[in-house]
FITI-293768 format. One record per residue (C-alpha): residue number from 1; residue in three letters; x, y, z. Coordinates in steps of 0.25 Angstrom, whole numbers. Each point is the difference from the previous one (the first is absolute). Layout:
<rs>
R     n   res    east   north      up
R   NUM   ALA       X       Y       Z
...
</rs>
This chain:
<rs>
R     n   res    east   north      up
R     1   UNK     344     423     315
R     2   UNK      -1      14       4
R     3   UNK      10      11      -4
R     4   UNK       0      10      14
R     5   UNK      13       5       5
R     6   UNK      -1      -1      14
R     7   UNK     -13      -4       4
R     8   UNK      -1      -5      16
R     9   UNK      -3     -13       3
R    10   UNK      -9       3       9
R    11   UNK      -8       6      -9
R    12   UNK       3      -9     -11
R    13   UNK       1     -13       5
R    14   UNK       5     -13      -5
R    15   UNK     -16      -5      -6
R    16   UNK      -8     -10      10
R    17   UNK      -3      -9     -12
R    18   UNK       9      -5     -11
R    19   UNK      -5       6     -12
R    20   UNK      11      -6      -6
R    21   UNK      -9     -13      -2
R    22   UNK       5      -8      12
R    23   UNK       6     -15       3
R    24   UNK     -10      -5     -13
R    25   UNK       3      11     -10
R    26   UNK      11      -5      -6
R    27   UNK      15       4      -1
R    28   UNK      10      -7       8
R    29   UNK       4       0      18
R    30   UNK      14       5       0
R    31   UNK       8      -4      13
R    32   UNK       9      12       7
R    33   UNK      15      -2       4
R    34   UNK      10      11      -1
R    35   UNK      11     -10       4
R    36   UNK      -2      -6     -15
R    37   UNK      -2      11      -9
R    38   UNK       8       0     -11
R    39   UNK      -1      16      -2
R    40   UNK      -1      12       7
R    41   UNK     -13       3      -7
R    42   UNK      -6     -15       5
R    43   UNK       6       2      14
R    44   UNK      -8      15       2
R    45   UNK     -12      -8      -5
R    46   UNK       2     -12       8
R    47   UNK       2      10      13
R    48   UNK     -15       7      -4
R    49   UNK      -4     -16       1
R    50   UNK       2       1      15
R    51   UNK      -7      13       2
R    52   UNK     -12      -1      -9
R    53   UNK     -12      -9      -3
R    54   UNK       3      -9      -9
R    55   UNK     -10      -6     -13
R    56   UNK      -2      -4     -14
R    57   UNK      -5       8     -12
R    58   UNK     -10      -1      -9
R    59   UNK     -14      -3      -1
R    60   UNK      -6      15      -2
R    61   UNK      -8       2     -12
R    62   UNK       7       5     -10
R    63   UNK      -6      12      -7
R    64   UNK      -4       5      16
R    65   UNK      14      -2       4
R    66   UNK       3       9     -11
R    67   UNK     -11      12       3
R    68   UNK       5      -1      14
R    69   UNK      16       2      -3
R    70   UNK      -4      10      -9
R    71   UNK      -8       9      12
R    72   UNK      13      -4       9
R    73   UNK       9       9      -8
R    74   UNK       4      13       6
R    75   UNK      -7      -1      12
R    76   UNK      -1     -10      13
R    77   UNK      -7     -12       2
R    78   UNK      -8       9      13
R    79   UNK      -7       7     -13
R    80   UNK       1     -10     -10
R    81   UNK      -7     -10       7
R    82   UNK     -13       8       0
R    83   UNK      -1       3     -12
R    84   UNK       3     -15      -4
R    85   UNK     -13      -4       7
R    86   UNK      -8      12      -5
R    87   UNK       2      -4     -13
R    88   UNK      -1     -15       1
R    89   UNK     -14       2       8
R    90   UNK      -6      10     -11
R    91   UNK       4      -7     -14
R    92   UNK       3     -15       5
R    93   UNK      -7     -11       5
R    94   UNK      -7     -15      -3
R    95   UNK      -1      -2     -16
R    96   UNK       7      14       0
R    97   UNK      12       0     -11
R    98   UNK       7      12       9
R    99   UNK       8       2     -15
R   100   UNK     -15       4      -8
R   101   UNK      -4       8      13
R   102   UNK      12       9       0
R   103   UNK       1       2     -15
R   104   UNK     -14       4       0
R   105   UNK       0       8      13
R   106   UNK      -1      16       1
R   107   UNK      13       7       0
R   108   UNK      -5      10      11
R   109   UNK      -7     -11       8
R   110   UNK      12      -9       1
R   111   UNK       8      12       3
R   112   UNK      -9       4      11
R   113   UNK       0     -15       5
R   114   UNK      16       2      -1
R   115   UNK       1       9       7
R   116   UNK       7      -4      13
R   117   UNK      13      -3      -8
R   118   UNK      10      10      -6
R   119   UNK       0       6     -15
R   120   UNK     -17      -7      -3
R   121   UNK      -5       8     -10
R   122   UNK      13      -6      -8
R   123   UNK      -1     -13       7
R   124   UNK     -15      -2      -6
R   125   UNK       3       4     -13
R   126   UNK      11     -12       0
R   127   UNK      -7      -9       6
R   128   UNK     -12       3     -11
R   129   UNK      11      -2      -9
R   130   UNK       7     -14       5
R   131   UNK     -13      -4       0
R   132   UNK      -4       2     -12
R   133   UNK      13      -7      -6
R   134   UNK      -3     -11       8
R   135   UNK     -12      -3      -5
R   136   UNK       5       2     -14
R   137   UNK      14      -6       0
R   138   UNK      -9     -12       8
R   139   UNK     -15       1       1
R   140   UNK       0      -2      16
R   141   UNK       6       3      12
R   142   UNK      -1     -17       4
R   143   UNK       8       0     -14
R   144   UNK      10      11       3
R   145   UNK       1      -9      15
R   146   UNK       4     -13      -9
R   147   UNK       9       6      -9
R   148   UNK       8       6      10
R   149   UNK      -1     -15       8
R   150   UNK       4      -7     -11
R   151   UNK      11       7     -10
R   152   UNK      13       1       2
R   153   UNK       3      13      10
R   154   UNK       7       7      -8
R   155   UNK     -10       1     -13
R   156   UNK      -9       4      12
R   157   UNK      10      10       3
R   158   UNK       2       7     -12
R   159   UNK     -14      -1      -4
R   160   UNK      -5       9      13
R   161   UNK      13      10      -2
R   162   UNK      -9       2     -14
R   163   UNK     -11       7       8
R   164   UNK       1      14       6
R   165   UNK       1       1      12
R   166   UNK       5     -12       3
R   167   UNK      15       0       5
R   168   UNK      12     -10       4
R   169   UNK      -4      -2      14
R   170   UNK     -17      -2      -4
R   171   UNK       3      -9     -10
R   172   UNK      10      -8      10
R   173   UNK     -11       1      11
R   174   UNK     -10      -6      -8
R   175   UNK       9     -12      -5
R   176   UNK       3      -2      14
R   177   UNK     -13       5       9
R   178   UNK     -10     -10     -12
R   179   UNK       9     -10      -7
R   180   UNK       9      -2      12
R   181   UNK      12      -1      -9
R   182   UNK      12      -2       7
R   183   UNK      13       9      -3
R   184   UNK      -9      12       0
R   185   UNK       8      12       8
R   186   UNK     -10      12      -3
R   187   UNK       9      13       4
R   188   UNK      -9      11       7
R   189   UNK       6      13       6
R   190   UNK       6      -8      13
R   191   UNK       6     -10      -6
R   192   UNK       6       9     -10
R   193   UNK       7       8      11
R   194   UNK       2     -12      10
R   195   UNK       8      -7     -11
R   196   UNK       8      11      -3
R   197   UNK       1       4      13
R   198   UNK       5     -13       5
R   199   UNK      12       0     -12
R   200   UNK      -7     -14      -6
R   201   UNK      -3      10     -13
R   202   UNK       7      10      -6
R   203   UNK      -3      14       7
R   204   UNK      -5       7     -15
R   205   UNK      -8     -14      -4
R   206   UNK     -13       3      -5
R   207   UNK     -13      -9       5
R   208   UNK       4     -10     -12
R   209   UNK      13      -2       4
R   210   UNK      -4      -3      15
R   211   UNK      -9     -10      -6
R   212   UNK      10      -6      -6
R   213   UNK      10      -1      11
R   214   UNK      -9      -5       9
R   215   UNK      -8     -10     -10
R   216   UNK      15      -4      -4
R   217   UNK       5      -2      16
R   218   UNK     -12      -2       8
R   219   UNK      -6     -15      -2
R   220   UNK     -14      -3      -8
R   221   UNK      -7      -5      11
R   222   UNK       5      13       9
R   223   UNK      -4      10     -11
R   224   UNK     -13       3       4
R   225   UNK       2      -1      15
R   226   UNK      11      10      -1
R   227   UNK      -8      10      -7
R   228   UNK     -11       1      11
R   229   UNK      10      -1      13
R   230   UNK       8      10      -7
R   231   UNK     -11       8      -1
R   232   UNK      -3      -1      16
R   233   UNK      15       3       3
R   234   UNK       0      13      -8
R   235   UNK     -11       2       7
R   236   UNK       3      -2      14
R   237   UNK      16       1      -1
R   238   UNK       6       5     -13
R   239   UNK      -7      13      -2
R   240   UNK       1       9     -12
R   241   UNK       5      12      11
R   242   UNK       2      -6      13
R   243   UNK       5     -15      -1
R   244   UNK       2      -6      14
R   245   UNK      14      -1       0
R   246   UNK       0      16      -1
R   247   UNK       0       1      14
R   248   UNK       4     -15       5
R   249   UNK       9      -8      -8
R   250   UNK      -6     -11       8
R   251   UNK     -14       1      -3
R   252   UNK       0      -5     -14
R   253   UNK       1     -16      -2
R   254   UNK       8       1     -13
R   255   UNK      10      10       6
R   256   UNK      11     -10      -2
R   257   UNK      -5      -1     -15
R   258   UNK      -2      15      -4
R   259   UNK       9       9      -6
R   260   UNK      -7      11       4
R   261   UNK       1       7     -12
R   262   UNK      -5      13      -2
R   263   UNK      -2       1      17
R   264   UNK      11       7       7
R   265   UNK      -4      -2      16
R   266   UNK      13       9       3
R   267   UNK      -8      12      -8
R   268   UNK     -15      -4       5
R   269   UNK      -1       0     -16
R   270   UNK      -9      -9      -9
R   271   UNK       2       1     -15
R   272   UNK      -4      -9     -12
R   273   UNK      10     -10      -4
R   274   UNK       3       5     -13
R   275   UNK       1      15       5
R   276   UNK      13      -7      11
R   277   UNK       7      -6     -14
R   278   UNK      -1      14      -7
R   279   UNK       5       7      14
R   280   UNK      13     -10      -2
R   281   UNK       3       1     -14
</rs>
């Protein structure tokens, strides 16, 4: 769910535990083979399948899923995380409705308990904020968690792109990450540029328009699947300025599915995909 460019996976590795919910939280078990994909978009997705853990989605409480997206954005998981817990540990708890202890909550003090992501002080006064609509568009956090179970995904989805600071891919993460909804492709920075990068998208397509390809090409039961792993190969392959097949054509496993758009091994050169298409007009 993190937004860093080129974080090392060393340093931010794949999570021990699937905070995804696990076997029982829902979603559907999708099976991995390349030979059978019926696009190139389901073949890279089906090839991550072989390299990455696999699991189901779903499970997480809704309205904590949406707090923790929210301090995911614009930093990396490594400083996130902290902050997650910091947050859970000082306003949540048994008989705790995190929604009522976050709309009631000092902006300084949340800030200061923040602090180990990116951007806090504005980050508090949104979460005050989302919590308060929470509470007044539903009364509860548990009542936030069942409307976003139980309605159809795309009311949910346009219900949470009402609230400020929430953006395509936190809405997407909470439909997938709490209701387990399957078809979900949420798009962050990597998969943005991955998928442009590998010519499966247009190289000037926006986030929505990679969504679209990928939701449209990329089956339901992948969806999910395919937003995580694509995450851990930008990662640890398909870096923002020095991608793997930079230096050795051979070292990436979707070398024979790239494009390469927008990276010029000749030139030692890395460009975004849309700057290569304005280079060639």
């Amino acid at each position: 769910m993190s937004e860093d460019a080129d974080a090392d996976p060393a340093e931010d590795p794949e999570p021990a535990v699937n905070i995804s919910g696990g076997a029982d939280g829902g979603g559907v078990a999708a099976t991995f083979d390349p030979e059978t994909a019926d696009t190139r978009a389901e073949e890279v997705v089906d090839r991550l399948g072989e390299l990455y853990w696999r699991k189901t989605y779903g499970g997480q409480d809704a309205f904590t899923c949406l707090v923790r997206t929210i301090l995911s954005q614009n930093t990396s998981d490594v400083a996130s995380q902290p902050a997650h817990d910091a947050l859970l540990a000082r306003y949540d708890g048994d008989g705790i409705d995190l929604a009522e202890s976050l709309a009631a909550a000092d902006r300084t003090e949340l800030a200061e308990t923040i602090s180990a992501a990116g951007l806090y002080n504005q980050k508090s006064e949104v979460l005050i904020e989302t919590a308060e609509w929470a509470l007044e568009a539903f009364g509860s956090a548990a009542a936030f968690d069942a409307f976003v179970k139980g309605e159809d995904p795309g009311a949910v989805r346009e219900t949470l792109l009402e609230v400020r600071g929430v953006g395509p891919k936190t809405a997407d993460c909470v439909l997938l990450f709490s209701g387990g909804r399957g078809g979900v492709f949420p798009v962050d920075t990597h998969v943005h540029r991955i998928y442009r990068r590998t010519g499966i998208a247009p190289p000037d397509a926006d986030h929505e328009a990679v969504r679209g390809v990928l939701e449209r090409d990329v089956p339901t039961e992948k969806c999910g699947f395919g937003h995580t792993a694509t995450i851990q190969f930008g990662r640890e392959y398909c870096k923002a300025r020095k991608p793997a097949c930079l230096e050795d054509p051979e070292a990436c496993p979707m070398a024979d599915l790239c494009d390469q758009v927008g990276v010029y091994p000749e030139t030692n050169e890395v460009v975004d995909p849309a700057e290569a298409l304005e280079a060639s007009e």
